[in-house]
Structure formats: C-alpha cells, structure tokens
C-alpha positions in Angstrom: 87.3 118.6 113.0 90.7 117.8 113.8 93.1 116.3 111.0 93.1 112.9 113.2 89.5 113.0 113.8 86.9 110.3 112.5 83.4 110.3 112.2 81.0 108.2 112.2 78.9 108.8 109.7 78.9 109.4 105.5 80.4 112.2 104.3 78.6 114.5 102.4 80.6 114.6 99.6 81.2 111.6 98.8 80.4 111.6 94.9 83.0 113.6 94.6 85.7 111.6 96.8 84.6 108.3 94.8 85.1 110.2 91.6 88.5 111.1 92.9 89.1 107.6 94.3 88.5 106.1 90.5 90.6 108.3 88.7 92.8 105.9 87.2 95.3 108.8 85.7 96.2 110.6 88.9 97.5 108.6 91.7 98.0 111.6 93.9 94.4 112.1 93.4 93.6 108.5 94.7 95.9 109.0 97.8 94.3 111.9 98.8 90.5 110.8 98.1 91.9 107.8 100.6 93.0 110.0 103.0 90.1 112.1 103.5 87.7 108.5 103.1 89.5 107.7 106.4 87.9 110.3 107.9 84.3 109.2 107.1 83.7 105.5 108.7 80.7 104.7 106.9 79.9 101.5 105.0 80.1 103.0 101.5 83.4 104.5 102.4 84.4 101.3 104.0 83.4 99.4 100.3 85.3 101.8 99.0 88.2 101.7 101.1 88.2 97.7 100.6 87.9 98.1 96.8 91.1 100.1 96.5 92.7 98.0 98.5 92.4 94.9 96.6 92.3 97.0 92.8 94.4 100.0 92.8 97.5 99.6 90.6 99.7 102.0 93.3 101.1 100.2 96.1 101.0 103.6 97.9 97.7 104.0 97.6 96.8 100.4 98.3 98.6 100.9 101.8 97.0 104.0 102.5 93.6 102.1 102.1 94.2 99.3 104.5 96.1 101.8 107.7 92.8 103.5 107.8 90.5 100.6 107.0 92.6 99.1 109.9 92.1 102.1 111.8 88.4 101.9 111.5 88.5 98.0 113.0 88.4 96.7 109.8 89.6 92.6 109.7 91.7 93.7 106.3 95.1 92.3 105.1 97.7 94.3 102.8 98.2 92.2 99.8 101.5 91.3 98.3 102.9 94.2 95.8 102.5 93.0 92.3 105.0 91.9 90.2 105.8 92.3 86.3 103.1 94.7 84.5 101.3 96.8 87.3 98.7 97.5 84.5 97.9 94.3 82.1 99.5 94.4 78.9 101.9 97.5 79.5 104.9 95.9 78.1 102.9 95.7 74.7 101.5 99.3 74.7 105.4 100.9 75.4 106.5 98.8 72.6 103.3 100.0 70.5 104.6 103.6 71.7 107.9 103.5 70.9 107.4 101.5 67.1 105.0 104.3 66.4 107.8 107.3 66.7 110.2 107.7 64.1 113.5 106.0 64.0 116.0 108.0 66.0 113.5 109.6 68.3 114.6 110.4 71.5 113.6 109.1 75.0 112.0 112.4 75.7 109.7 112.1 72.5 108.9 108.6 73.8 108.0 109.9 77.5 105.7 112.4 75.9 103.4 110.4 73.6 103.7 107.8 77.1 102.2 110.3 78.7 99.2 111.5 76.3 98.7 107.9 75.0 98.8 105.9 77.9 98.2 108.3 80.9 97.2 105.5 83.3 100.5 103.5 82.5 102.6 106.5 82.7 100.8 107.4 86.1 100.9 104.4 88.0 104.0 103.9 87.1 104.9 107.1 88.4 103.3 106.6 91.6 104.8 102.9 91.8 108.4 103.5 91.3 108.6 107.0 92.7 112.2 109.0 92.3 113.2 106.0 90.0 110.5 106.5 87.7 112.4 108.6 85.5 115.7 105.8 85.4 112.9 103.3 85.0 111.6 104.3 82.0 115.0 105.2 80.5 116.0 101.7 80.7 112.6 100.2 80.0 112.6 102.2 76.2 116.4 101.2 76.1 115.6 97.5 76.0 112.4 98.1 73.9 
C-alpha cells in the first residue's frame, strides 16, 4: 500500500491506533495515530477521526483530523483555535508548580517539575506553540 493509499475497510490494529490517538501526553503520538487513521476509512476510524477533531487540545492535530476526514468525503468543519488555557485550569496548575519550588529557583527547575507534574500541560503546550514553546514558558513563569 502506497503512502497515499486508502482503504476501505477497518484496520486491524486499530486498539492500538485509538490507544495512541488518546494519549493525552504525547502529541506527536496523536498526529501520527491520525495520520495512519486516514488510511483506514471505516466508521470507527471515522468516530475517531471526528472526536479528535472537536477534543484534541493541539491545533496540529485537530487539523490533521479534519484534511483526512475531508479527504474521506466527510461534511466536517475545522473549528476555531482556542484561546486562553488550551487545557482547563493551566494557569492555576503553573502557578501551583512554580509556589511549590523554593524561592530563587530557576526557570529550568520550573520546566522540569512542568514536565513530570503536569505532562499533558507541558505537552500540548509544546505541540501548540511549537519553536516558541520554550520563549512561552519563559515569560509565562516570569509573570507567575
């Protein structure tokens, strides 16, 4: 099969694609589960498909679900790209995060315990802002 190729039917591994699809710490993950849903036009991968589109907290990945449920026929519309807190109540956990480290710490201590604490904050925020991520957070634990 042919990277371009669809088939019409459900793909045999799909446990293991919706697993991937709902891992909510690894966006990459997610995009690539979409990608190789798109591949499989079914109507479980279709529900799938439509579910990320509406729910995931990555616009990437969002976008990648509706060019290949649009590629399968699919009546679908790309929502609008959220604004303020992609995941509800963020804003509280970095401030949670950052009151929890030692006076003085640096932003590098803060970005750690982000990243073990909150692994679906740090990662879709990742995903979201892409090679500003890193400036993002800087300022973000700045004006914490």
């Amino acid at each position: 099969m042919n990277a371009n190729e669809v088939k019409n039917e459900f793909p045999p591994h799909y446990e293991e694609l919706k697993k991937s699809a709902n891992r909510t710490s690894n966006w990459r993950e997610r995009l690539e589960a979409v990608e190789e849903l798109g591949k499989w036009k079914d109507a479980q991968t279709i529900g799938l498909l439509k579910r990320i589109l509406e729910n995931d907290s990555v616009y990437q990945v969002q976008q990648a679900a509706y060019h290949k449920l649009k590629g399968f026929g699919e009546a679908v519309h790309l929502p609008p790209q959220k604004k303020g807190d992609l995941i509800k109540g963020t804003t509280k956990s970095l401030v949670r995060i950052k009151k929890s480290l030692p006076k003085g710490h640096t932003f590098e201590e803060f970005k750690e315990k982000l990243q073990k604490m909150r692994t679906d904050i740090y990662d879709a925020y990742e995903g979201e802002k892409g090679a500003d991520f890193e400036q993002w957070l800087q300022s973000t634990w700045a004006s914490l």
